[in-house]
VOBA-1610 file (N, C-alpha, C; in pm, whole numbers, padded with zeros to 5 digits, always signed):
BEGIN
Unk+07853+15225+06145Unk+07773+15216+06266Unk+07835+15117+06365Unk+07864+15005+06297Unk+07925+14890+06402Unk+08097+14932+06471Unk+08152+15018+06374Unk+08264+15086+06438Unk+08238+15155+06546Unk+08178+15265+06531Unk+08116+15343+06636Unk+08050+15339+06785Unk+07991+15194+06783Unk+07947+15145+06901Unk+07981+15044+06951Unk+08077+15004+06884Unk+08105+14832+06980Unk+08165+14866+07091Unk+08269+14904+07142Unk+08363+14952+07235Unk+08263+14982+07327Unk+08166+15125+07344Unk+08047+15141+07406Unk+07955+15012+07455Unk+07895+14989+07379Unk+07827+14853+07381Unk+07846+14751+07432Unk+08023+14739+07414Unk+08013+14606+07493Unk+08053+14693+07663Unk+08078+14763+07653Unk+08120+14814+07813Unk+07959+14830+07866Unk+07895+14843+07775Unk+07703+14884+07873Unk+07662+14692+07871Unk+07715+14620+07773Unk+07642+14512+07843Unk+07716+14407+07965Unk+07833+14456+07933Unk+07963+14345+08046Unk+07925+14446+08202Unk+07908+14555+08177Unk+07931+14612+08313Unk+07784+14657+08346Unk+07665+14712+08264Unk+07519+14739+08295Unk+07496+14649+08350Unk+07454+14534+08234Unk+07380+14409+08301Unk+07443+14301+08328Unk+07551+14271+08313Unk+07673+14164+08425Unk+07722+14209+08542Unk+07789+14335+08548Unk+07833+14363+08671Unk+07732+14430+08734Unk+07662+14485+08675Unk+07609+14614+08708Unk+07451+14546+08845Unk+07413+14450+08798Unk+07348+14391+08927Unk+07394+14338+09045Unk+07545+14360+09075Unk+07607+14334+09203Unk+07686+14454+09257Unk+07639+14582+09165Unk+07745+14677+09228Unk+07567+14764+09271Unk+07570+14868+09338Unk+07486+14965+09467Unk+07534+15083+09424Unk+07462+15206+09365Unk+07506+15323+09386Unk+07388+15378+09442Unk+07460+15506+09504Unk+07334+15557+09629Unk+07215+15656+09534Unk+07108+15567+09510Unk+07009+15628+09487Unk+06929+15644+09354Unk+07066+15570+09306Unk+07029+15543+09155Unk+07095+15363+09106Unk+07056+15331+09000Unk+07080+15170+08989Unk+07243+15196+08895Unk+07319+15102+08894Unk+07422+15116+08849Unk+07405+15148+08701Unk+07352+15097+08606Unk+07297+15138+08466Unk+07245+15263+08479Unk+07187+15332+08531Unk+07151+15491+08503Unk+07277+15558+08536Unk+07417+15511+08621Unk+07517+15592+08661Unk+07619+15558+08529Unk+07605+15413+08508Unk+07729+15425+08357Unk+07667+15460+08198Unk+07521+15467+08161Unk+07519+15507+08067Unk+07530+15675+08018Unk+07524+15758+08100Unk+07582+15896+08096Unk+07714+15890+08039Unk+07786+15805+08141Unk+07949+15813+08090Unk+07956+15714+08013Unk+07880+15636+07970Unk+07931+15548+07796Unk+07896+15666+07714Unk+07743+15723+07716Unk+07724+15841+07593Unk+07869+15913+07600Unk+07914+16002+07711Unk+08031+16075+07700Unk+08125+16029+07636Unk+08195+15914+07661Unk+08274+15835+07630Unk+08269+15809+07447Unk+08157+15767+07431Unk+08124+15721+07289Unk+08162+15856+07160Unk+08116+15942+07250Unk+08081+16081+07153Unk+08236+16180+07141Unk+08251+16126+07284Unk+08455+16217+07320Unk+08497+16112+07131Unk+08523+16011+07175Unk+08615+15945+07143Unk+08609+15907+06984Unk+08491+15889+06921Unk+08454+15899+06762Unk+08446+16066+06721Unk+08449+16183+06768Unk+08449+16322+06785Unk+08606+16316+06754Unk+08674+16262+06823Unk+08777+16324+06816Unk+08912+16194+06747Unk+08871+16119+06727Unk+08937+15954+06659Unk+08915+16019+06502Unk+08777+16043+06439Unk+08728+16102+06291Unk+08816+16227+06264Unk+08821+16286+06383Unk+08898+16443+06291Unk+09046+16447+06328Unk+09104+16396+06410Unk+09239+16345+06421Unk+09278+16282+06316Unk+09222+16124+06309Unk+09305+16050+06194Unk+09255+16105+06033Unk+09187+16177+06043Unk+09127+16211+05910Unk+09241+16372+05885Unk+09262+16434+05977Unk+09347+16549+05906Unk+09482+16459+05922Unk+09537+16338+06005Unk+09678+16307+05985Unk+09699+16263+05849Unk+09603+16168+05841Unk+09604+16094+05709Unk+09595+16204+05605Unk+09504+16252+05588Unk+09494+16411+05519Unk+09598+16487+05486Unk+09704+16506+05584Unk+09845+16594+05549Unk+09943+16489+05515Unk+09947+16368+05568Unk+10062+16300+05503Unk+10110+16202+05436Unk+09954+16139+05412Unk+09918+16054+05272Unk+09866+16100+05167Unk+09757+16148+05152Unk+09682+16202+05095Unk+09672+16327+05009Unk+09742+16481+05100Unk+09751+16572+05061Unk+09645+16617+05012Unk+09537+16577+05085Unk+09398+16693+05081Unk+09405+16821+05170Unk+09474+16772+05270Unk+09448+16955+05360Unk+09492+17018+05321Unk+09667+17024+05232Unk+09738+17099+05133Unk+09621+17190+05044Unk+09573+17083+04966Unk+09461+17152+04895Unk+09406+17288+04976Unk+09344+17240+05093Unk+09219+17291+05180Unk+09283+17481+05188Unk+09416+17438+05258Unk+09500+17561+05273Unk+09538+17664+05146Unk+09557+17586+05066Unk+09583+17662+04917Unk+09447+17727+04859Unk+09297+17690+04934Unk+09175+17699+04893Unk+09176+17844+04879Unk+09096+17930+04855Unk+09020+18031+04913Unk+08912+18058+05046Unk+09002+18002+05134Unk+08898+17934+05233Unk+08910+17976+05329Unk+08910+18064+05459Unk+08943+18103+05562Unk+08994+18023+05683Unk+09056+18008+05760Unk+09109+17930+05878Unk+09018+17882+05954Unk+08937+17971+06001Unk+08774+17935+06060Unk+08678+17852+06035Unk+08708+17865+05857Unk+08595+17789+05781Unk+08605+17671+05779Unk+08782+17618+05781Unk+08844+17491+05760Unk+08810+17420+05868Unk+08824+17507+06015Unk+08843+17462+06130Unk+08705+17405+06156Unk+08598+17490+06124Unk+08457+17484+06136Unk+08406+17360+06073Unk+08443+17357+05998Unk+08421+17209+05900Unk+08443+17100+05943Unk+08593+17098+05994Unk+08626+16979+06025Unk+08522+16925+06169Unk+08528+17029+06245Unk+08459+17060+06378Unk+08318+17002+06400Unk+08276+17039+06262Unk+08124+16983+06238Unk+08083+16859+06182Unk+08203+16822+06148Unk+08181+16656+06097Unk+08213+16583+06240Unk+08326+16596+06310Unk+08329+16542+06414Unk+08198+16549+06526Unk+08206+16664+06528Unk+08048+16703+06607Unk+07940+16602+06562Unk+07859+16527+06438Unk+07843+16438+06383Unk+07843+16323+06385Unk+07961+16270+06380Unk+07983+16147+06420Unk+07994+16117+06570Unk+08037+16186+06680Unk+08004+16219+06797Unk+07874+16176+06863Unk+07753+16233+06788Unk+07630+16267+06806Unk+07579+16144+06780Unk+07592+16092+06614Unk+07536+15992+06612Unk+07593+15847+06651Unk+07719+15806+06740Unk+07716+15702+06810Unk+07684+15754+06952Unk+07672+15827+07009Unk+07619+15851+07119Unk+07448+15859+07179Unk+07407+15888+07045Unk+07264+15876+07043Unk+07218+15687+06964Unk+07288+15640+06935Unk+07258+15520+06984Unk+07298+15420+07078Unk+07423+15450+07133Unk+07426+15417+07317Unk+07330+15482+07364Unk+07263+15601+07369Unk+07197+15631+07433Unk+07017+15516+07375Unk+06995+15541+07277Unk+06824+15435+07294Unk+06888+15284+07312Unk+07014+15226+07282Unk+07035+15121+07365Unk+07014+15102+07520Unk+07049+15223+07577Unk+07069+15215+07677Unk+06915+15246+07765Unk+06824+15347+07693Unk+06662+15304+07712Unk+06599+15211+07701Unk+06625+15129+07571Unk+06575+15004+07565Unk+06570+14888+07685Unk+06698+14906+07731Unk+06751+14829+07849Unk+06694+14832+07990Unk+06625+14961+08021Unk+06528+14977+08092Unk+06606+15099+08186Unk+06693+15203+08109Unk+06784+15323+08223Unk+06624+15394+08215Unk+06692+15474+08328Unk+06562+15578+08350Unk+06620+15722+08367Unk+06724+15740+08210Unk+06803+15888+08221Unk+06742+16013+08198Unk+06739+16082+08295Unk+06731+16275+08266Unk+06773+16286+08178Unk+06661+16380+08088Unk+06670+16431+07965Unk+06634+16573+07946Unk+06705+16633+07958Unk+06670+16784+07937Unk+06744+16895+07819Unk+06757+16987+07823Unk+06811+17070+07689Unk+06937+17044+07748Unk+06980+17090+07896Unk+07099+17112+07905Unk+07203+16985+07928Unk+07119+16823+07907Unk+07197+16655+07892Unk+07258+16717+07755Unk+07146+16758+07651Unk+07203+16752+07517Unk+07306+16884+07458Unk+07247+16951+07530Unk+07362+17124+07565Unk+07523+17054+07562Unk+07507+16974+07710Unk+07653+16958+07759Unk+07708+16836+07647Unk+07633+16750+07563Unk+07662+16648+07481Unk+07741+16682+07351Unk+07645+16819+07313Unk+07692+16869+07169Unk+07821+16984+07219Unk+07862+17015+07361Unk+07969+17086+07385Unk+08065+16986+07359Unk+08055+16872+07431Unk+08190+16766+07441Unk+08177+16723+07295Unk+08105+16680+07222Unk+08142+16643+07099Unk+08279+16780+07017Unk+08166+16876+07035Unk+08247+16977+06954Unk+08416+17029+07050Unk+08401+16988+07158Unk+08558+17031+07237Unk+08629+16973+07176Unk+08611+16785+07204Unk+08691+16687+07148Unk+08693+16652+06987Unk+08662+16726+06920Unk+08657+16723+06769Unk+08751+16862+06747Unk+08750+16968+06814Unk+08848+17073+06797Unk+09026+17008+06861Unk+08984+16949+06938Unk+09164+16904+07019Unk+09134+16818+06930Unk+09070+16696+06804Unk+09105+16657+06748Unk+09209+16747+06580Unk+09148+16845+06592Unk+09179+16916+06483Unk+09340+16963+06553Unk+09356+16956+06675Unk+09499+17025+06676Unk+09600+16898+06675Unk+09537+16765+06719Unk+09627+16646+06746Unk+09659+16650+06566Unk+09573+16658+06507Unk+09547+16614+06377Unk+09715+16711+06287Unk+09653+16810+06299Unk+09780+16962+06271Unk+09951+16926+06307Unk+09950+16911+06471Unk+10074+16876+06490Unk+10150+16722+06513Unk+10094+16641+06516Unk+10118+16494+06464Unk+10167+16457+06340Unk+10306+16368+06361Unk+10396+16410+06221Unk+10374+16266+06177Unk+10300+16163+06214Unk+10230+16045+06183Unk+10139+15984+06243Unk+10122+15899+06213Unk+09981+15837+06249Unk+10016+15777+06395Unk+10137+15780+06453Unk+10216+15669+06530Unk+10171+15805+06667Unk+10220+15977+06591Unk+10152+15986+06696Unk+10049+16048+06747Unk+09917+16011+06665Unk+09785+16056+06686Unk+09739+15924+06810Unk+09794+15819+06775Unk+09819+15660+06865Unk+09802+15736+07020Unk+09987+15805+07041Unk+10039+15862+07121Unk+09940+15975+07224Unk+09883+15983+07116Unk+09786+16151+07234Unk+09657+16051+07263Unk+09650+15966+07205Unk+09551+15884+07259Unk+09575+15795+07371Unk+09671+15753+07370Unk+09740+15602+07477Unk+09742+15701+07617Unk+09774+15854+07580Unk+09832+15913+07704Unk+09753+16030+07732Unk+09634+16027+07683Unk+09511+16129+07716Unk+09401+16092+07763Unk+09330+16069+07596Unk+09199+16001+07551Unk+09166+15879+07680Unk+09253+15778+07660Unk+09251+15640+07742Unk+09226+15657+07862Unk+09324+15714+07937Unk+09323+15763+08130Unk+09189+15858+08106Unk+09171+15930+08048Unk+09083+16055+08062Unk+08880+15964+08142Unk+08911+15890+07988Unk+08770+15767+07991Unk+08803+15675+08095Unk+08900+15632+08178Unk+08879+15539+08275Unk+08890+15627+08434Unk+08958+15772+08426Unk+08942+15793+08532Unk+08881+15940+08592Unk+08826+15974+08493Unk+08711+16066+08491Unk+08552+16057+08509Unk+08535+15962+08609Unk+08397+15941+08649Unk+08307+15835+08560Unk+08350+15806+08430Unk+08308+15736+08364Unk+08225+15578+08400Unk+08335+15524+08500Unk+08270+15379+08536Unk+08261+15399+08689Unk+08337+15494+08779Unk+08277+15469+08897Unk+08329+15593+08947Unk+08247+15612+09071Unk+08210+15811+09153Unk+08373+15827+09175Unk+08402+15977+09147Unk+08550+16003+09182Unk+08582+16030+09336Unk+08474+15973+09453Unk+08508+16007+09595Unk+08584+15911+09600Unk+08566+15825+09562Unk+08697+15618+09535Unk+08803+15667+09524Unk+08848+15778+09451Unk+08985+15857+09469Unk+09046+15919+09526Unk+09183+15906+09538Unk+09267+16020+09645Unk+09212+16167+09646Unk+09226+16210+09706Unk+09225+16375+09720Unk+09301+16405+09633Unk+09429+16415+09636Unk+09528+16506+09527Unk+09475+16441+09398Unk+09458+16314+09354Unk+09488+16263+09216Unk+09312+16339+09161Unk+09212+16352+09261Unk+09116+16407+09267Unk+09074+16524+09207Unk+09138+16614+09245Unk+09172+16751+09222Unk+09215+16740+09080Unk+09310+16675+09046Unk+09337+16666+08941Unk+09257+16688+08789Unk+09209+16540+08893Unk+09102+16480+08778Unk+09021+16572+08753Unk+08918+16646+08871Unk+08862+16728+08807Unk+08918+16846+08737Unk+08976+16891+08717Unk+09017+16994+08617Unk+09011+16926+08459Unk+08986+16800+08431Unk+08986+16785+08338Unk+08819+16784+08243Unk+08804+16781+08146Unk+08668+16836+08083Unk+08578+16727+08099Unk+08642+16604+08063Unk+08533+16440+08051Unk+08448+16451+08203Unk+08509+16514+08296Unk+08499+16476+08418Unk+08370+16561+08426Unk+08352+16709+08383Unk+08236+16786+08407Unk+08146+16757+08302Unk+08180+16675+08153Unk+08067+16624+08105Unk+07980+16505+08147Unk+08042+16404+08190Unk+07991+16340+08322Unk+07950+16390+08415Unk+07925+16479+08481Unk+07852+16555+08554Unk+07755+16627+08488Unk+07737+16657+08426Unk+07611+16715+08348Unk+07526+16611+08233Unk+07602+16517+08198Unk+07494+16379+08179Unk+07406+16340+08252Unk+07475+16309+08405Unk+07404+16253+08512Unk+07321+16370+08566Unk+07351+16451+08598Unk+07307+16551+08676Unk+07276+16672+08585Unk+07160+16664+08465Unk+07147+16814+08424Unk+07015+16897+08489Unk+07077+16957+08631Unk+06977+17051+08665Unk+07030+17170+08702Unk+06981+17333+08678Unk+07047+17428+08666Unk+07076+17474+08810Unk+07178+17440+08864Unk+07214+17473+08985Unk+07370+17522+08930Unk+07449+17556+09081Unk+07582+17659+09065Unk+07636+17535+08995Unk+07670+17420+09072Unk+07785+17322+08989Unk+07775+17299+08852Unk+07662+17304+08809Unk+07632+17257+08686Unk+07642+17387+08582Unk+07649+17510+08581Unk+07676+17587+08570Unk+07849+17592+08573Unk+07912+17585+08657Unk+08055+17589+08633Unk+08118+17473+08574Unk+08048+17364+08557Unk+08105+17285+08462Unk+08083+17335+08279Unk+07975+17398+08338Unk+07950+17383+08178Unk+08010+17531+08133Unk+08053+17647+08197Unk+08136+17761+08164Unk+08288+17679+08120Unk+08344+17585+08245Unk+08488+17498+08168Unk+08471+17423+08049Unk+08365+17372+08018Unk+08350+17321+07842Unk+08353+17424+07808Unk+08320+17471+07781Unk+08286+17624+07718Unk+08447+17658+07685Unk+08497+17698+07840Unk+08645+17762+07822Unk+08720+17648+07748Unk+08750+17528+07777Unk+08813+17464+07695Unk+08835+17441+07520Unk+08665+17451+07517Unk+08580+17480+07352Unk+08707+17609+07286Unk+08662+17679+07350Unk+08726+17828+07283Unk+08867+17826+07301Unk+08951+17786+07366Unk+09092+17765+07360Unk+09104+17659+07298Unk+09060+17533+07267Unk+09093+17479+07130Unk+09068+17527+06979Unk+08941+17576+07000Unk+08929+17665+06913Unk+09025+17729+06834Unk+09067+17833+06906Unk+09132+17960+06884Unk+09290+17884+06857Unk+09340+17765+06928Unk+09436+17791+06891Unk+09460+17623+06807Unk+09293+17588+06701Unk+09298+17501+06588Unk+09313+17593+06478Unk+09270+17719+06488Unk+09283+17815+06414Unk+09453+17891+06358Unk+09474+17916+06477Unk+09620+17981+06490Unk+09664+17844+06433Unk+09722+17737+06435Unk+09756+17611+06366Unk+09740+17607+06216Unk+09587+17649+06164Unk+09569+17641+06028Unk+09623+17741+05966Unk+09613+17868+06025Unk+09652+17976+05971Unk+09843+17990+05902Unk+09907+17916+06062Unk+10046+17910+06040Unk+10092+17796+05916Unk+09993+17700+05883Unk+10033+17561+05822Unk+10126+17617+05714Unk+10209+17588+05706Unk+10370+17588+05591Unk+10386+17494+05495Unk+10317+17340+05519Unk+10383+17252+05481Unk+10333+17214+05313
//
């Protein structure tokens, strides 16, 4: 538990209630705008940290996934598994940033589709964990997809402050990436067009990791 939330935790109390009473967002208090993106943040990053280092370690210490593959077990089933533990651990540090973050006095929208878009990003980033996990030939570089993904993804995907602060081009960018539309559907889950096309790109992203954590298990040789 204390793994899971410190990182979170201390970013909701240094920046909620230290910074967070000298910064102004329009219409809402700065704590209702960063605890959306700590939940995101919390749930991306133990989602996909658990099933990464757990299949690296798995293929090249351990030699349990060897097993898994030699199983009678289908590619799907493996994939599904792993998918659902991450999904899991995801869930449950994010759902306690989240009653931390009630306790504290946020006043967050809660609807099917906060927890819709919550249990998508868990399960996206627990599938790209299953592929970091597959093609990573050590632990050095599960590190690597983290230092140069994971990291930028959580600091400049809406997480701590609105992406209009950003250039246009680097903008554009950004949004194409997934953290960016689950932050948008934290903060904002009401069924309108935007919210709707964010949540079709989880979706699309979901299923192309998917499909090709699968194609990965299926090919495994080693």
């Amino acid at each position: 538990m204390a793994s899971a939330i410190f990182t979170p935790l201390l970013y909701l109390l240094a920046f909620g209630l230290g910074l967070g009473k000298r910064v102004t967002m329009p219409g809402i208090s700065y704590l209702d705008y960063l605890l959306p993106g700590l939940i995101a943040m919390s749930s991306l990053t133990n989602a996909y940290t658990w099933v990464a280092n757990g299949l690296t370690m798995g293929r090249h210490y351990y030699r349990t996934f060897q097993v898994y593959v030699q199983a009678p077990i289908r590619a799907v089933d493996i994939v599904l598994g792993e998918v659902m533990a991450g999904i899991m651990r995801g869930l449950f540090s994010a759902v306690i940033i989240l009653v931390l973050g009630l306790l504290l006095g946020s006043r967050l929208q809660l609807n099917p589709l906060f927890f819709l878009a919550l249990l998508l990003n868990c399960a996206l980033f627990a599938t790209f964990g299953v592929i970091v996990g597959l093609v990573s030939k050590s632990e050095h570089d599960t590190l690597t997809f983290n230092n140069f993904f994971i990291v930028p993804m959580v600091f400049f995907c809406g997480t701590f402050f609105p992406l209009d602060q950003i250039p246009w081009g680097v903008r554009m960018l950004i949004r194409s990436l997934p953290l960016t539309h689950t932050n948008h559907l934290l903060r904002y889950p009401a069924m309108n067009l935007e919210s709707m096309v964010s949540l079709m790109i989880l979706v699309g992203y979901f299923s192309l990791c998917l499909i090709w954590g699968i194609v990965l298990v299926r090919r495994y040789n080693e």
